[in-house]
DONUSE-462516 format. One line per 2 residues: number of its first residue (from 1); for each residue x, y, z of N, C-alpha, C, O. Coordinates in nm, 3 decimals. Example, Ala and Ser with C-alpha at 12.3 -4.5 7.8 and 13.67 -1.06 7.14 Angstrom:
! residues 2
1> 1.319/-0.569/0.780/1.230/-0.450/0.780/1.320/-0.330/0.780/1.424/-0.332/0.846 ~ 1.285/-0.225/0.708/1.367/-0.106/0.714/1.290/0.003/0.787/1.341/0.114/0.804 .
This chain:
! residues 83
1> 1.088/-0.600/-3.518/1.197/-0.545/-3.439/1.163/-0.403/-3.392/1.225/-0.379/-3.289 ~ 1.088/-0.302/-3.431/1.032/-0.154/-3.445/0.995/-0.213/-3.319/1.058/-0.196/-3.215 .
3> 0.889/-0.284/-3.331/0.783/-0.288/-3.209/0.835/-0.277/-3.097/0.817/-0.184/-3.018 ~ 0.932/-0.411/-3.075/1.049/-0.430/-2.965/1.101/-0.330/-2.887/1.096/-0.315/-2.765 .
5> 1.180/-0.227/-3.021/1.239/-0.080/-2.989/1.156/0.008/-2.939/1.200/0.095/-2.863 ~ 1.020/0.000/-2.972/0.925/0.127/-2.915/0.854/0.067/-2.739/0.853/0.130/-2.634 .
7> 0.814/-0.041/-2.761/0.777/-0.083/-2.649/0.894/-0.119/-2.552/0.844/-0.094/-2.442 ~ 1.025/-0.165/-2.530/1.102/-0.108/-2.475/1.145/0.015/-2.445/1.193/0.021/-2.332 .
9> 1.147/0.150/-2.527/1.141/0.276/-2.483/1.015/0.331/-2.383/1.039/0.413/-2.294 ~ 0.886/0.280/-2.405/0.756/0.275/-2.316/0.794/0.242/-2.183/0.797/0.322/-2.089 .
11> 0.826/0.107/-2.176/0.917/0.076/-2.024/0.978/0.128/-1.979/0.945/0.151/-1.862 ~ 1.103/0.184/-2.022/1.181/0.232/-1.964/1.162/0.397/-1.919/1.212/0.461/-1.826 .
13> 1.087/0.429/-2.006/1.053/0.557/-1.976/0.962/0.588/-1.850/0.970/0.655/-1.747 ~ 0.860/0.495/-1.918/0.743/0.462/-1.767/0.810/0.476/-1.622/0.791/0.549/-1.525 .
15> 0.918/0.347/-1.660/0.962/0.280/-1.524/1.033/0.404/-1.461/1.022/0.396/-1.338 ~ 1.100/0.513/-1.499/1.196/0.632/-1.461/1.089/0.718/-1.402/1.124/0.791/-1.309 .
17> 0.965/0.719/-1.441/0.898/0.839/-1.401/0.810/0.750/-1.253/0.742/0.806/-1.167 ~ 0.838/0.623/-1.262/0.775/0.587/-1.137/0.838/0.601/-0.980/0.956/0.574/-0.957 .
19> 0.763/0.637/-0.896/0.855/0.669/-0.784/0.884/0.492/-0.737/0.800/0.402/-0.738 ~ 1.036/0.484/-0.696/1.062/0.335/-0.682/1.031/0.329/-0.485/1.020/0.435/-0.422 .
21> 1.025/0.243/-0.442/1.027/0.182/-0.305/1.137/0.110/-0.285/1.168/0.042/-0.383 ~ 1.201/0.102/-0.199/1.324/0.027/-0.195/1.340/0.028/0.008/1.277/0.099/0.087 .
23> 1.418/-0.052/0.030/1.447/-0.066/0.178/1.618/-0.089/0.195/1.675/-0.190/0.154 ~ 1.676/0.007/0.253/1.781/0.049/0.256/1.815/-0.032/0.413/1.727/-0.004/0.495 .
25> 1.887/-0.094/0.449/1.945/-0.165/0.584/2.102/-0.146/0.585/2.193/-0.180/0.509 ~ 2.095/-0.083/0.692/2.216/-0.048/0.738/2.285/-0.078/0.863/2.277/0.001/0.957 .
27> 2.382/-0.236/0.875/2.453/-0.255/0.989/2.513/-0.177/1.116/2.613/-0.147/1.051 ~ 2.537/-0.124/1.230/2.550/-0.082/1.317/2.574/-0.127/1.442/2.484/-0.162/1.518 .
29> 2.720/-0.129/1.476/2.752/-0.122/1.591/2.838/-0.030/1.680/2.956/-0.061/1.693 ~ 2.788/0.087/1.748/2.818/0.153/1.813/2.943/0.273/1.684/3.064/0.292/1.667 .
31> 2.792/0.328/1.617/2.854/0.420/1.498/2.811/0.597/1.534/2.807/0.685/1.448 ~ 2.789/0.610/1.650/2.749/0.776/1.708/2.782/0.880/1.624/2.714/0.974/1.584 .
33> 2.968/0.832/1.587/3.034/0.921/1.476/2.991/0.924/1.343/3.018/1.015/1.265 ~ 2.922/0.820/1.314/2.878/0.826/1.132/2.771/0.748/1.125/2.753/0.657/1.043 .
35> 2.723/0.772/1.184/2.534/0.711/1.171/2.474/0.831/1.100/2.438/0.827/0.983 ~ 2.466/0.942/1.181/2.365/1.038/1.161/2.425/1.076/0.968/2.337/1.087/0.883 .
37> 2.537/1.088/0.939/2.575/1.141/0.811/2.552/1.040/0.664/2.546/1.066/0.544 ~ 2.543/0.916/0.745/2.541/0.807/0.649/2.351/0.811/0.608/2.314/0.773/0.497 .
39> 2.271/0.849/0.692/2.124/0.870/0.685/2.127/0.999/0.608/2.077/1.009/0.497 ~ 2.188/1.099/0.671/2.200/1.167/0.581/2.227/1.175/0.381/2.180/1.239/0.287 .
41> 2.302/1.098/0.396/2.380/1.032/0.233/2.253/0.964/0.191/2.199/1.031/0.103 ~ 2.199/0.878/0.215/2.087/0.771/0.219/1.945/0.871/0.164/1.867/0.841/0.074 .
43> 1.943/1.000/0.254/1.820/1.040/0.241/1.815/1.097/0.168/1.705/1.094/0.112 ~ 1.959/1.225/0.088/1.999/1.305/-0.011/1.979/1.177/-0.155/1.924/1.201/-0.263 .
45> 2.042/1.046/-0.112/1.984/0.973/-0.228/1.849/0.940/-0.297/1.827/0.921/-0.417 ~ 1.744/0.939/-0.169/1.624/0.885/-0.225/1.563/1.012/-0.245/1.440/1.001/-0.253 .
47> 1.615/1.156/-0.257/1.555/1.287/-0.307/1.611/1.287/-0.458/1.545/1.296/-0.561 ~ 1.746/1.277/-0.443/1.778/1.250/-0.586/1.722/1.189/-0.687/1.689/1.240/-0.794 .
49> 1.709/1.075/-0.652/1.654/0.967/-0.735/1.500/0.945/-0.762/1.448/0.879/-0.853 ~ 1.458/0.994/-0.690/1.273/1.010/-0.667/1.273/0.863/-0.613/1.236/0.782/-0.699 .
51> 1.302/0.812/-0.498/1.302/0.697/-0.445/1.234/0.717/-0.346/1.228/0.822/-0.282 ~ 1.158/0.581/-0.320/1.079/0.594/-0.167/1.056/0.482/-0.107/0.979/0.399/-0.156 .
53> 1.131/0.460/0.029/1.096/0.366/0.105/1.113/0.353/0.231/1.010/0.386/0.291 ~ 1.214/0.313/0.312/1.263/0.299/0.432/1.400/0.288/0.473/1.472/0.242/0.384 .
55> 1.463/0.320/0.592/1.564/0.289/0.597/1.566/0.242/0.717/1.507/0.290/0.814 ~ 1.654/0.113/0.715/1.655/0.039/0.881/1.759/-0.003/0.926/1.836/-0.082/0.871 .
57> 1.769/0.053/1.040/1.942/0.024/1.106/1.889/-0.093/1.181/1.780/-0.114/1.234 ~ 1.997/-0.163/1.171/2.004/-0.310/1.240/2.154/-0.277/1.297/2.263/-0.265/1.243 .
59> 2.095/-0.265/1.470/2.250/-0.234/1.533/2.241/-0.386/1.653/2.158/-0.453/1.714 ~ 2.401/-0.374/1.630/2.396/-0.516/1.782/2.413/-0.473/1.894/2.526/-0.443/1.933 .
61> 2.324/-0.463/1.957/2.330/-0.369/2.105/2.488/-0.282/2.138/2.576/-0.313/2.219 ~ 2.480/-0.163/2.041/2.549/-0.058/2.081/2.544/-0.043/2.201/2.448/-0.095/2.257 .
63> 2.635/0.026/2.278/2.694/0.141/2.411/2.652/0.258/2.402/2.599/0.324/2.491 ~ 2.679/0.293/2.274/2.694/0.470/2.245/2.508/0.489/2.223/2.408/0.422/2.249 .
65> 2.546/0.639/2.151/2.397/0.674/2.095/2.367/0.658/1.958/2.299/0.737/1.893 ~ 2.401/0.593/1.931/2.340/0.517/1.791/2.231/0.490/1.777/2.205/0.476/1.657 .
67> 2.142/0.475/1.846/1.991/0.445/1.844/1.948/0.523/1.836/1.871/0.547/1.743 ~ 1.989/0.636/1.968/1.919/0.769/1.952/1.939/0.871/1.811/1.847/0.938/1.764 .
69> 2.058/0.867/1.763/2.079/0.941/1.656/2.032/0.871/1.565/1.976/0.955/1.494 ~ 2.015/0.765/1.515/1.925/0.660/1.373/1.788/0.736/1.413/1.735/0.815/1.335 .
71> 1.747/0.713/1.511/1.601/0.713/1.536/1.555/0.872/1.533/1.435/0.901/1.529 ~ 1.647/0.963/1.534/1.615/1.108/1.509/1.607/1.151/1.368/1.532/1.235/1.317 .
73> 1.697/1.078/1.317/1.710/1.055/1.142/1.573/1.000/1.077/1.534/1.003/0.960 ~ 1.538/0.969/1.147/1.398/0.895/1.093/1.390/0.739/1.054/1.302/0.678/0.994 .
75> 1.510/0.695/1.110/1.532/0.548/1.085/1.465/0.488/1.159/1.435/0.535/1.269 ~ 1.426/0.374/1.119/1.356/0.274/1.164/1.492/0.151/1.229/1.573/0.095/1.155 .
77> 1.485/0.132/1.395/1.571/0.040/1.445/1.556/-0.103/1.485/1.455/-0.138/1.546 ~ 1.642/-0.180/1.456/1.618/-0.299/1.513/1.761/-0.370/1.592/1.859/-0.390/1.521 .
79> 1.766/-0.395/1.694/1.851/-0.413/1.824/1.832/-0.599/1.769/1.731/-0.666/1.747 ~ 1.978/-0.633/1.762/1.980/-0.750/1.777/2.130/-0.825/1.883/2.246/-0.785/1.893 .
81> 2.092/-0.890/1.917/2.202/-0.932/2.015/2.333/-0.967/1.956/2.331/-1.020/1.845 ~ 2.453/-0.943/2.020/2.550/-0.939/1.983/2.592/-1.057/2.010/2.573/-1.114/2.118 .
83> 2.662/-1.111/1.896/2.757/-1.232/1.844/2.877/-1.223/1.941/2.971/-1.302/1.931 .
């Protein structure tokens, strides 16, 4: 049972000090007003956390500037046709 307890503490410890990758997707349709702050939230998270990966707006062909503001954020976009 020792063993269990120590080599589970190894993991978990390990696993905290590893920087994680993760892919964050975020729906969007015509969000100009809270795109840019929600990347914001998103990006303050993966500093927090020592996280690292991507974030990708998937918008359905917005009007506004939603593209332009994701894509200044550093988001990665993908335009899909609207339902």
């Amino acid at each position: 049972m020792q063993y269990i307890k120590n080599h589970y503490k190894f993991i978990v410890s390990h696993y905290s000090m590893t920087p994680k990758k993760i892919s964050v997707v975020i729906p969007a349709l015509n969000e100009e007003l809270n795109i840019g702050r929600v990347l914001d939230r998103v990006q303050e998270a993966f500093t927090k956390y020592n996280l690292h990966g991507e974030i990708i707006v998937v918008e359905a062909s917005s009007t506004d500037k939603t593209v332009e503001i994701a894509q200044a954020h550093g988001a990665r976009v993908f335009t899909v046709p609207k339902i």
